[in-house]
C-alpha positions in Angstrom: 13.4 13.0 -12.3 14.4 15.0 -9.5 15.0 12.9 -6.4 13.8 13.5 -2.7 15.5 13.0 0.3 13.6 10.7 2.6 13.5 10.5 6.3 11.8 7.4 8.0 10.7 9.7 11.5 10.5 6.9 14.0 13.8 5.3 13.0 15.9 8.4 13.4 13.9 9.4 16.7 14.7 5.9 18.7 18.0 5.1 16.9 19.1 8.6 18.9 19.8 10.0 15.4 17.1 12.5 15.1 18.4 15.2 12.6 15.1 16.7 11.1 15.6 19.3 8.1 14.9 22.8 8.2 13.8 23.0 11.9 10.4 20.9 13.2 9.0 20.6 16.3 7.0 17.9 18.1 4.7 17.9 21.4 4.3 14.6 22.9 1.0 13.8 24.4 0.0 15.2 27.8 2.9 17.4 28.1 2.9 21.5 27.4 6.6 21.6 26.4 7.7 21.2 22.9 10.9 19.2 21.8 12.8 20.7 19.0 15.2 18.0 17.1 18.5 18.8 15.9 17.8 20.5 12.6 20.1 20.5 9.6 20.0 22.7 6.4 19.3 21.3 3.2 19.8 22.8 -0.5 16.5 24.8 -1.6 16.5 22.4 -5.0 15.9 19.5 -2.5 12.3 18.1 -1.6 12.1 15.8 2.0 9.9 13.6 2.8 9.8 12.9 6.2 7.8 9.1 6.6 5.6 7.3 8.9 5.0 10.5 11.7 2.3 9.1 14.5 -0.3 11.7 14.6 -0.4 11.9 18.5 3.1 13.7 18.8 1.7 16.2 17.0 5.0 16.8 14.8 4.8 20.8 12.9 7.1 22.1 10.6 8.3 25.5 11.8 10.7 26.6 9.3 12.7 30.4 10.4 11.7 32.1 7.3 9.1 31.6 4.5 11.0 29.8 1.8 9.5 26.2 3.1 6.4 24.8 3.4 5.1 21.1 4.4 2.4 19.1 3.4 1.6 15.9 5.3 -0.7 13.1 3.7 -2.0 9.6 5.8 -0.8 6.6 5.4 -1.5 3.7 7.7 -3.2 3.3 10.5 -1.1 2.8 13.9 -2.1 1.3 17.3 -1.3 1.5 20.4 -2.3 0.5 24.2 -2.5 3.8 26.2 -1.3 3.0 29.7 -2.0 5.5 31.3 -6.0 5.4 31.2 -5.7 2.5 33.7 -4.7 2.0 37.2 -2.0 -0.4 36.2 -1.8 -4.2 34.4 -4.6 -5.9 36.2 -6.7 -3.0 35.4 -6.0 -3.2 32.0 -6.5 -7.0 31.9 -10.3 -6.4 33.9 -11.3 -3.7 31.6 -9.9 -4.8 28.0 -10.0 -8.2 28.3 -12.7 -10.2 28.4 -13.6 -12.7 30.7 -13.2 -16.0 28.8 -9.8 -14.3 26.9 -8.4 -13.6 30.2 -8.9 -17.3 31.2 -7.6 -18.5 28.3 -4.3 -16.5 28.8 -4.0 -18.0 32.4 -4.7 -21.2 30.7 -1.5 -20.8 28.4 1.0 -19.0 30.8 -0.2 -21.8 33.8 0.7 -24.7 30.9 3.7 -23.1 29.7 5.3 -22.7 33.1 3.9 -26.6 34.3 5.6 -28.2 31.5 8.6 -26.5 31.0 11.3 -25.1 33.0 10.6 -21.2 32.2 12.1 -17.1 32.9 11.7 -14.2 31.6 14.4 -12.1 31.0 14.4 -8.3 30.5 17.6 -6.9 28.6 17.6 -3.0 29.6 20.5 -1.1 31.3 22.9 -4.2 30.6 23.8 -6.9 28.4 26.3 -9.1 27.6 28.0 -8.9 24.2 28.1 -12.3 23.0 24.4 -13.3 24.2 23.4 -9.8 22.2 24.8 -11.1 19.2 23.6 -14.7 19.6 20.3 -13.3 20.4 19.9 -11.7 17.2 21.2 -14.6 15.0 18.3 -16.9 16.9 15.9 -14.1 16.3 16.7 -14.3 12.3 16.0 -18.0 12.5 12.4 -17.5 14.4 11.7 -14.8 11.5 12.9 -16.9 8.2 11.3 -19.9 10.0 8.0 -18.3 11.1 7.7 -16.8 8.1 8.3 -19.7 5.5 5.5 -21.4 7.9 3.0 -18.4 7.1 3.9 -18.7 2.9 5.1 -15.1 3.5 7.7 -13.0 2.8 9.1 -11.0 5.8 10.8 -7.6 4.7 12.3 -6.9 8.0 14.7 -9.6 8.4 17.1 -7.4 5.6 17.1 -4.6 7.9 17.9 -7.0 11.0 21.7 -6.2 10.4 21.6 -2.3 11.3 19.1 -2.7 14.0 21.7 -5.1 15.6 24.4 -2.1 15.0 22.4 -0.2 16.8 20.3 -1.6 19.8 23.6 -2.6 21.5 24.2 1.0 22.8 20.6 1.4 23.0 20.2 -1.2 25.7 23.1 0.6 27.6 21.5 3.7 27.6 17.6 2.3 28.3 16.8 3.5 24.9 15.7 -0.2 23.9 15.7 -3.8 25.7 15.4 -7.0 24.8 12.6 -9.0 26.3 13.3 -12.6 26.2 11.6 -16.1 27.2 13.9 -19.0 27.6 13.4 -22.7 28.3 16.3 -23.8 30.6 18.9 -21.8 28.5 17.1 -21.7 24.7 15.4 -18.7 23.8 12.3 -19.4 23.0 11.1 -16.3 22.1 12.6 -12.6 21.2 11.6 -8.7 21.3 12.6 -5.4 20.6 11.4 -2.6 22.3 12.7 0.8 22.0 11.9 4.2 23.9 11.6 8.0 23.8 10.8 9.7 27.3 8.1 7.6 28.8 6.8 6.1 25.4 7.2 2.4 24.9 7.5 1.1 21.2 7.4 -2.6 19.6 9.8 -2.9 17.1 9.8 -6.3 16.2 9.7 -10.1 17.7 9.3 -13.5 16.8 9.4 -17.0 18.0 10.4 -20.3 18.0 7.5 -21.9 15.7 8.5 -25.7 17.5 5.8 -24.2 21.0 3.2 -22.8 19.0 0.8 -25.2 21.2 1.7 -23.0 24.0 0.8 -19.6 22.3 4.4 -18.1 23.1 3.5 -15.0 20.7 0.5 -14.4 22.7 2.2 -14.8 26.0 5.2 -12.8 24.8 3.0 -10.0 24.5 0.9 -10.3 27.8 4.3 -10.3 29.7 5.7 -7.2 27.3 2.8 -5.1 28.6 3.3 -5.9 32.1 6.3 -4.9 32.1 5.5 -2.0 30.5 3.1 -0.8 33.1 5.8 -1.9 35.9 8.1 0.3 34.3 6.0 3.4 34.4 5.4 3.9 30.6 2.2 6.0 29.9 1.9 4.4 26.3 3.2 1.2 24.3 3.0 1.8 20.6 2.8 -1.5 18.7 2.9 0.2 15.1 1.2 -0.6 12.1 0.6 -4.2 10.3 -1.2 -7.0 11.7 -4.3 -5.5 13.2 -5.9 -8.9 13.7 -3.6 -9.9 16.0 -2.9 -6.6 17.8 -6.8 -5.4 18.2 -7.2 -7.7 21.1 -5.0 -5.5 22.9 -4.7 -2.1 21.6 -7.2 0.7 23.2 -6.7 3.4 20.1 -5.7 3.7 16.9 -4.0 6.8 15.0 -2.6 7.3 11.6 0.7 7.9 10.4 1.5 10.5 8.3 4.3 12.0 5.5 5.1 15.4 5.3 6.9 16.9 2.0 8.9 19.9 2.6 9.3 21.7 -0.6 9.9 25.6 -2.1 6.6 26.3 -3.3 7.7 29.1 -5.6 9.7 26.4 -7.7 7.1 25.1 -10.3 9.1 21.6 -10.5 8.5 21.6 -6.7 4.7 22.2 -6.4 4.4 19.6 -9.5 6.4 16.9 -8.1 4.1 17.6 -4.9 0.7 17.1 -6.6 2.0 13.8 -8.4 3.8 12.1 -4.9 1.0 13.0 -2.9 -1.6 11.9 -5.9 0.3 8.5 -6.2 0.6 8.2 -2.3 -3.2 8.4 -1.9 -3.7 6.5 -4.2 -1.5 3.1 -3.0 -3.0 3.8 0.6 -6.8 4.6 0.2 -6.9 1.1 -2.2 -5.1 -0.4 0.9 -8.1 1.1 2.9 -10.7 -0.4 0.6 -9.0 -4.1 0.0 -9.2 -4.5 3.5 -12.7 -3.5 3.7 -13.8 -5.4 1.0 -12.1 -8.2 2.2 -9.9 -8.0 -1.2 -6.4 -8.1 0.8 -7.5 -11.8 2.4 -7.7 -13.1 -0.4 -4.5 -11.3 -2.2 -2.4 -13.2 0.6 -3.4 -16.7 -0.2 -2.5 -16.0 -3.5 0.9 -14.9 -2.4 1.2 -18.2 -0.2 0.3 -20.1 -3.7 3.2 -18.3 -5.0 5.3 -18.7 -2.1 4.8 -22.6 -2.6 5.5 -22.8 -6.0 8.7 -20.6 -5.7 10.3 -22.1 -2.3 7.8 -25.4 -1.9 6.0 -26.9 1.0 8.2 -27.4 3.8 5.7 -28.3 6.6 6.3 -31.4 8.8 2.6 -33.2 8.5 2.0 -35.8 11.4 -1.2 -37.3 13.0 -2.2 -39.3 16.7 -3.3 -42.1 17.2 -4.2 -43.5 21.0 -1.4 -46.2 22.0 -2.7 -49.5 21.9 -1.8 -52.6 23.2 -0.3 -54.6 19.8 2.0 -51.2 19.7 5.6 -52.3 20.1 8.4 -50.0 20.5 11.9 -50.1 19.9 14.4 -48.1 21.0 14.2 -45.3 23.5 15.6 -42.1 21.4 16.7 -38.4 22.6 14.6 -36.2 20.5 16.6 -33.0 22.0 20.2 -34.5 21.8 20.0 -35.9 18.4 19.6 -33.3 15.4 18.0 -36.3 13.5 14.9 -36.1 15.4 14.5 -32.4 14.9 11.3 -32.7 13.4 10.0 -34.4 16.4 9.8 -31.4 19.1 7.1 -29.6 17.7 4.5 -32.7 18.0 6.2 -33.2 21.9 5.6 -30.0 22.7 2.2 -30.3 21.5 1.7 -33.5 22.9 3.0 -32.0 26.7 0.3 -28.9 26.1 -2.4 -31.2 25.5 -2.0 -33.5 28.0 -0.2 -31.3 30.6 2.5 -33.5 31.2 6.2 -32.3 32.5 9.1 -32.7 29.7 11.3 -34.5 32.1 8.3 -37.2 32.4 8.0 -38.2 28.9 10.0 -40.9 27.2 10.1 -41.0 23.2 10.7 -44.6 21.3 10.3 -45.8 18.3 8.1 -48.1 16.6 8.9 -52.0 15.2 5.6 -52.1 13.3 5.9 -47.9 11.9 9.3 -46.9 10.6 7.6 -43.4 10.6 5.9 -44.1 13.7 7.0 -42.8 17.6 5.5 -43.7 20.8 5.1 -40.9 23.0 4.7 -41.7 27.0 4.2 -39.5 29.8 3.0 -39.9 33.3 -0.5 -40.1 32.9 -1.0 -41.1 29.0 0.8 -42.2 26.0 0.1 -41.7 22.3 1.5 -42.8 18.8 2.9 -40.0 17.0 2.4 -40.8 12.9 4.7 -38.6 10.7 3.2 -38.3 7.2 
């Protein structure tokens, strides 16, 4: 079987390692002048496929002579938040938020930063090495963590290795940043953005799963796309996958694309086409439909069935009950101080959310009459935390 070279588009572009076979050219949108990559020459006998092109940069192939030709084929769709079509963020919020959504995000940011000692910090010109590094190992966690929660398998944390080879320099050279929420001096949450020209793209980010109550994913990306607007990026391309999530705040959608570059008098060439394209279509049209049909839904619980049964149940169940006056408590513990009680900050951080209470105003004991029972006090309540 005769193998073809492939060439993942976006990768090379933001990694600064564009070198596109054969010679292609690519207009970015709004702009009259056309950028022309590095090319390099490959053997006739070899087929490329160059993968995952956004349609808006309208990317031709332009070879010198006639012994080339491309054909391109969609794949999934893309989305993106153009920045541009507004006057800047709170003009974006007015017109693509609605009303009730845009109080519920100054709901979370307002309880986020009343409980919690909170900054934002923007990695982009500067960083230094050994918070880089331990940036990225805490990021790994949030992923593997995150994703054991969801019963899913994440295939980006393999790659996580030469990304962190790379974004280094990229930072340096405000070709990527690193957007990071902390809580006093934890990270609480971590992204990667990475950018050609004026266009902003998300690369990947995750959290620590222990706020959740506090929508830190949600908030992660409101403050990403003001930051966006305050650095003058006309678009922020948040890529393909999770459209449930990203449709509250994408304005347009496009498809990616692959092109096959191939010698069309070569028989072996023009067949190898018909099936790659013919198997392509295939996989990505039943993608289409599933989704449609509402068939993918139900092809992910049965993965998180799977996912069970392969790496178990690892969920900490708890319940509330309202502190009454027979409780008795024991001993005061440190939940943050003591890895033994690990399992506890989730429920306090849900506990602060809900009842709006400061972290430094709560006191944790535990129970004589529960050995799996806690009694959670704050200011202005108190509940008894129950861990099943």
């Amino acid at each position: 079987m005769m193998a073809v070279k492939t060439f993942v588009f976006l990768k090379e572009l933001l990694s600064n390692r564009l070198r596109i076979p054969f010679g292609f050219v690519f207009k970015l949108p709004g702009r009259k002048e056309i950028f022309e990559p590095e090319s390099i020459e490959e053997s006739p006998r070899q087929m490329v496929m160059v993968k995952d092109v956004p349609d808006y940069l309208g990317f031709e192939f332009s070879p010198s002579g006639n012994t080339f030709q491309s054909s391109k084929i969609k794949t999934l769709e893309g989305y993106y938040v153009a920045l541009d079509n507004f006057e800047g963020y709170n003009d974006y919020l007015r017109q693509k938020i609605g009303a009730k959504r845009r109080s519920n995000l100054r709901k979370y940011l307002k309880r986020l930063e009343h409980c919690l000692d909170i900054r934002y910090t923007v990695y982009y010109g500067a960083i230094d090495q050994q918070e880089y590094y331990s940036l990225f190992k805490t990021l790994r966690e949030f992923l593997i963590r995150r994703f054991a929660e969801k019963k899913e398998v994440n295939y980006e944390i393999p790659h996580l290795g030469e990304m962190e080879e790379i974004v280094y320099d990229l930072i340096l050279q405000k070709k990527a940043s690193l957007f990071v929420i902390y809580h006093n001096q934890r990270p609480i949450s971590i992204r990667i953005n990475m950018f050609y020209n004026d266009l902003a793209f998300y690369i990947i980010s995750g959290y620590d799963i222990d706020y959740s109550a506090f929508h830190v994913g949600t908030i992660d990306m409101l403050k990403n796309i003001e930051w966006c607007f305050q650095s003058g990026f006309t678009r922020y391309d948040l890529l393909k996958g999770y459209f449930e999530y990203k449709r509250y705040w994408i304005t347009h959608r496009y498809y990616n694309h692959n092109h096959l570059i191939y010698t069309p008098s070569k028989p072996l060439h023009l067949a190898k086409k018909t099936m790659i394209f013919a198997t392509v279509n295939l996989r990505y049209r039943f993608l289409e439909l599933s989704r449609q049909l509402y068939v993918y839904q139900g092809f992910k619980k049965l993965k998180r069935r799977v996912y069970n049964i392969r790496f178990g149940n690892s969920s900490v169940r708890y319940q509330w009950m309202t502190s009454e006056n027979d409780i008795e408590s024991d001993s005061k513990i440190n939940v943050f101080g003591n890895p033994e009680y690990n399992l506890l900050r989730r429920p306090v951080y849900d506990y602060l959310f809900h009842h709006k209470e400061r972290l430094e105003d709560i006191s944790v004991f535990t129970l004589k009459t529960h050995s799996n029972g806690f009694l959670i006090k704050g200011k202005n309540s108190s509940k008894v935390l129950l861990i099943k």
